[in-house]
C-alpha positions, 0 to 999 in steps of 0.5 A: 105870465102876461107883463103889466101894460099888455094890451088885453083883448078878451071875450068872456061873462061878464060877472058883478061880485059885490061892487066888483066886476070880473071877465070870466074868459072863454078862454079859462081864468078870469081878470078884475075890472077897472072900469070908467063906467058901470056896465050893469046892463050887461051883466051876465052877458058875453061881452069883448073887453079891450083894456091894459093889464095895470096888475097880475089878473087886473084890467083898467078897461077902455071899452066893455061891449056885447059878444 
C-alpha cells in the first residue's frame, strides 16, 4: 500500500472517463487525476505523469507529458 503524499512517478494511457481523467499504468492498476490543466490533446496517448498520491488510487499532478 503506497502512503498519501508519495511522490507518483508513472507512465501509462491516459484515459477521459466523462470529465474525469485516469492513468492506465503499464505497470497494472490505474489512478484518478487531479489535474491544473486539461490535457485533451493527449488523450489516448502514452503519457509520463509526475505528481503526489492525495488519496488511495488519487494523483494531484504536477506535469502530464508525451511517453
Amino acid at each position: 500500500m503506497t502512503i498519501n503524499g508519495t511522490r507518483i512517478d508513472e507512465i501509462g494511457m491516459l484515459i477521459r472517463e466523462g470529465g474525469t481523467f485516469y492513468l492506465r499504468c503499464d505497470v497494472g492498476g490505474r489512478y484518478q487525476l487531479e489535474l491544473q490543466r486539461t490535457p485533451v490533446d493527449l488523450v489516448e496517448k502514452r503519457v509520463r505523469l509526475v505528481g503526489t498520491l492525495v488519496a488511495p488510487s488519487l494523483i494531484s499532478a504536477d506535469g502530464v507529458v508525451a511517453a
